[in-house]
C-alpha positions in Angstrom: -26.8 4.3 6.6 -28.3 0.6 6.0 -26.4 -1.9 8.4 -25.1 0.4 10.5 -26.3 2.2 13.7 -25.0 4.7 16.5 -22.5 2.8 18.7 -21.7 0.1 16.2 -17.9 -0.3 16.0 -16.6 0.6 12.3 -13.6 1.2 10.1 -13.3 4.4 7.7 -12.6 4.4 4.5 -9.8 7.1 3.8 -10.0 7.6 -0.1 -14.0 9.6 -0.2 -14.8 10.4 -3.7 -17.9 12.5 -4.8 -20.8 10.7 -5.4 -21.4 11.5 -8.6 -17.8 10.1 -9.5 -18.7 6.9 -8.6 -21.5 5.9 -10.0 -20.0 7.1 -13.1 -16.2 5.8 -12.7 -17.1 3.3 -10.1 -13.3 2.3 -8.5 -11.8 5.0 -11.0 -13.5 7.8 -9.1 -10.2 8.0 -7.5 -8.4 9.1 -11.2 -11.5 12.2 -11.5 -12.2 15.5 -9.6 -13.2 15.9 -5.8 -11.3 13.1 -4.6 -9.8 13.5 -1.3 -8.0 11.4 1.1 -8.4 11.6 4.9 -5.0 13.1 6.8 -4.5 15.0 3.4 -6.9 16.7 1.5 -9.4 16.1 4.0 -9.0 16.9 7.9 -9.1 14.4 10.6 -6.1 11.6 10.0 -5.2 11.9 13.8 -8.9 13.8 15.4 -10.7 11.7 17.8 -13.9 12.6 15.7 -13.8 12.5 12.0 -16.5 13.2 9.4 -17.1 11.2 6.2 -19.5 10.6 3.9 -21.7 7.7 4.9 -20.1 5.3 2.3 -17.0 5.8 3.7 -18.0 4.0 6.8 -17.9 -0.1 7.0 -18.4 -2.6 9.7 -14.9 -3.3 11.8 -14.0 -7.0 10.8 -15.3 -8.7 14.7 -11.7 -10.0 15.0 -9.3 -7.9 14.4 -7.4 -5.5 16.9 -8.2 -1.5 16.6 -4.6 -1.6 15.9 -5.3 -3.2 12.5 -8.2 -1.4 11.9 -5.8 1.7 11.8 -3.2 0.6 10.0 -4.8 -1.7 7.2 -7.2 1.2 5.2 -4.9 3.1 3.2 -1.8 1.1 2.7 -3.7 -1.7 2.2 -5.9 -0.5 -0.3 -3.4 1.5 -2.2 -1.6 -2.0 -2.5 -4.2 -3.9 -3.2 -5.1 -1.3 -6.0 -1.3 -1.6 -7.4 -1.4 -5.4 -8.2 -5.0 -5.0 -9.7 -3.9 -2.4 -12.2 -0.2 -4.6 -12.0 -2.9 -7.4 -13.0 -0.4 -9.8 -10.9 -1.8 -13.0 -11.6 -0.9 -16.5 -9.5 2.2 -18.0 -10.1 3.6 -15.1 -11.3 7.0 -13.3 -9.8 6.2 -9.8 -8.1 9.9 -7.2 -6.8 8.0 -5.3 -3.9 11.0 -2.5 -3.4 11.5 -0.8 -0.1 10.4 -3.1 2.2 9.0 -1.6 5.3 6.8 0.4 4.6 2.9 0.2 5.4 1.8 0.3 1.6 4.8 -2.2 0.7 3.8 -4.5 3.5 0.5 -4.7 2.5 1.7 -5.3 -1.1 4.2 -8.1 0.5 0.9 -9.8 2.3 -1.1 -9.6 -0.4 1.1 -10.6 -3.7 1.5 -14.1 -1.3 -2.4 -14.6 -0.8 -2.6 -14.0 -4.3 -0.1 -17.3 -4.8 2.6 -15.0 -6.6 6.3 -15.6 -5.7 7.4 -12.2 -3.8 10.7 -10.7 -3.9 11.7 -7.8 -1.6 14.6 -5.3 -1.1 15.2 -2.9 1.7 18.6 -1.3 3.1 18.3 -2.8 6.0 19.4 -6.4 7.1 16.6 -7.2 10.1 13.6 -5.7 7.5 15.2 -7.9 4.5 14.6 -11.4 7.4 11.5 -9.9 8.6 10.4 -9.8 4.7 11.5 -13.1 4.0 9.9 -14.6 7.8 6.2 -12.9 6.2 6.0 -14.5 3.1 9.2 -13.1 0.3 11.1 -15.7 -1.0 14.3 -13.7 -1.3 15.2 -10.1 -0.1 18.1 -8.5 -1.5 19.8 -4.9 -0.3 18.6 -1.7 -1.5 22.0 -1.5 -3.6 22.8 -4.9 -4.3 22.6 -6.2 -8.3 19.1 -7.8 -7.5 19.4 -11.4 -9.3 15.9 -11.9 -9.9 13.7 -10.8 -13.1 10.3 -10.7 -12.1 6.9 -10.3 -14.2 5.7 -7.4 -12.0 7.8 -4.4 -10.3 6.3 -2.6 -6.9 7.7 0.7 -6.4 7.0 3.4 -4.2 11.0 4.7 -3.7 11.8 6.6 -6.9 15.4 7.4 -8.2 17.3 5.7 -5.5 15.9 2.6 -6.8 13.9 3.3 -10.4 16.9 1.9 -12.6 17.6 -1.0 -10.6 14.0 -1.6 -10.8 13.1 -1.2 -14.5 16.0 -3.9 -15.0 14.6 -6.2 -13.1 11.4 -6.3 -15.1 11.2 -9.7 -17.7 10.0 -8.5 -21.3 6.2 -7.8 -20.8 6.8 -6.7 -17.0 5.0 -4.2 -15.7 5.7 -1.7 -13.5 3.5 0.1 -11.1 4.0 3.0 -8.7 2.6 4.6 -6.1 5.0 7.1 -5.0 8.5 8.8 -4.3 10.3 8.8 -1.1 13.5 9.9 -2.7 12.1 12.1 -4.7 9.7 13.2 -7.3 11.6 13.0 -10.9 13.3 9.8 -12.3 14.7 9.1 -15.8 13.7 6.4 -18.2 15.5 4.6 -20.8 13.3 4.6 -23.7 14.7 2.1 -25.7 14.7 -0.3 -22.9 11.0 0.1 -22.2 9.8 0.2 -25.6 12.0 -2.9 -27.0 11.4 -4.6 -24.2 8.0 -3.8 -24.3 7.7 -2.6 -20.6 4.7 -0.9 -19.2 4.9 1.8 -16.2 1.5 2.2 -14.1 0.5 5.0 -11.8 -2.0 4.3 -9.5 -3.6 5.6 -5.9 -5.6 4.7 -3.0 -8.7 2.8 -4.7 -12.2 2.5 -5.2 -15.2 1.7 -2.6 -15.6 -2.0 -4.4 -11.8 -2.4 -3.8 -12.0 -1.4 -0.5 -14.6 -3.8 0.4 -12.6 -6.4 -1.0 -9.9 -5.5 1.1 -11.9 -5.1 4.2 -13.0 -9.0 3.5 -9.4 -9.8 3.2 -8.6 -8.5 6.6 -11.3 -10.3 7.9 -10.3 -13.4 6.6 -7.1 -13.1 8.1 -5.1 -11.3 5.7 -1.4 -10.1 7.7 -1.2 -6.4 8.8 1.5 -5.3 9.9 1.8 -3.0 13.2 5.2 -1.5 13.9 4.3 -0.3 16.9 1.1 1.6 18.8 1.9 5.0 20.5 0.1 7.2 22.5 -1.0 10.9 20.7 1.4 12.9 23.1 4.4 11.3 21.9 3.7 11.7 18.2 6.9 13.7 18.1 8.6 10.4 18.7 6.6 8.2 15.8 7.2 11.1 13.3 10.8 10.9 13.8 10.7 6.7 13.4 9.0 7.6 10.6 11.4 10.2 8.9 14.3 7.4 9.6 12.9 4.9 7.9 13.3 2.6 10.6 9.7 1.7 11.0 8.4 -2.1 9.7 4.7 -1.4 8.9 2.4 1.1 10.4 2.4 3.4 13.7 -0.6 3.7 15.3 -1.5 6.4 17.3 -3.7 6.2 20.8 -6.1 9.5 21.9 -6.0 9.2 26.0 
């Protein structure tokens, strides 16, 4: 492809959308048929060799660590996806819930480059400090009363948290989610979201613009947030960090 040659050192893309989606949905071609996502629908999340369409493959910002390079693609663009379709805008207050996680790290980093004020909540006491040490202005616990009302509501937790998050939204807040790690089914109050004129957002992953927005982020300096870098034999090990919950940001996984 133009710009890039055999040897050159690049980052992929995870979200690869037909071509034929794009250039008629352009960063929608996620929403419409064919899309896959690398580690999902598509092999080669943890292969030493991978195969993508040639879009899918950008230069590696000069200055960032491999590790980065791993962890920022997906959670970051999913994030960064959110507040677009969120349509956070500066100065406005943004509830990222779950703190921990790589996609509501990313979200964290990114809702305070975007001058918002950022709330967080997580069980945990150390992830709640870590928040606030990257950016959050407050972090409150998982199931505290959260005292904030915020304009825009990040979740990715589901039922454990969805009521205490529709709550928190202001009149006109809007809610967008990315996924369920409690679960798949929630229940809303109708009369609180229509009086209170709430909107809920799904979104995923992003669009090939979005992702080269992202990828100038990063290189700009934009935080990513490593929780730790293992080697492939002990994947055991990270999967089990992972299904714990104890993890703050993304593993990264070494062939060799």
């Amino acid at each position: 492809m133009g710009g890039i040659a055999v040897g050159d050192e690049v980052v992929v893309n995870p979200a690869v959308s037909p071509f034929e989606m794009v250039v008629a949905h352009g960063d929608d071609a996620p929403m419409h048929p064919g899309f896959q996502i690398v580690g999902e629908q598509r092999w080669g999340g943890h292969g030493e060799l991978v195969s993508v369409p040639a879009r899918n493959v950008v230069p590696k910002p000069p200055d960032r660590s491999w590790a980065d390079c791993a962890a920022f693609p997906l959670a970051t663009l999913t994030a960064y996806r959110m507040l677009r379709r969120a349509r956070l805008r500066t100065g406005e207050r943004v509830l990222v819930v779950g703190i921990g996680g790589g996609v509501s790290m990313a979200a964290l980093a990114l809702a305070d480059a975007m001058g918002a004020t950022v709330y967080a909540t997580s069980r945990d006491d150390a992830k709640r400090q870590r928040a606030v040490e990257l950016g959050a202005a407050d972090a409150f616990a998982s199931d505290s009363e959260w005292p904030v009302k915020v304009e825009v509501v990040v979740e990715s937790v589901g039922p454990a948290t969805w009521d205490r998050s529709m709550r928190a939204l202001l009149p006109g807040g809007r809610l967008v989610v990315c996924g369920g790690t409690s679960g798949s089914v929630v229940e809303v109050n109708l009369p609180r979201l229509f009086f209170k004129q709430h909107e809920l957002i799904g979104s995923t992953m992003g669009g090939y613009g979005e992702f080269a927005d992202v990828v100038r982020l990063v290189d700009q300096g934009l935080p990513v947030t490593v929780d730790q870098e293992v080697a492939l034999r002990d994947y055991p090990e990270a999967l089990a960090r992972l299904e714990s919950g104890d993890q703050l940001g993304k593993i990264v996984l070494h062939h060799g």
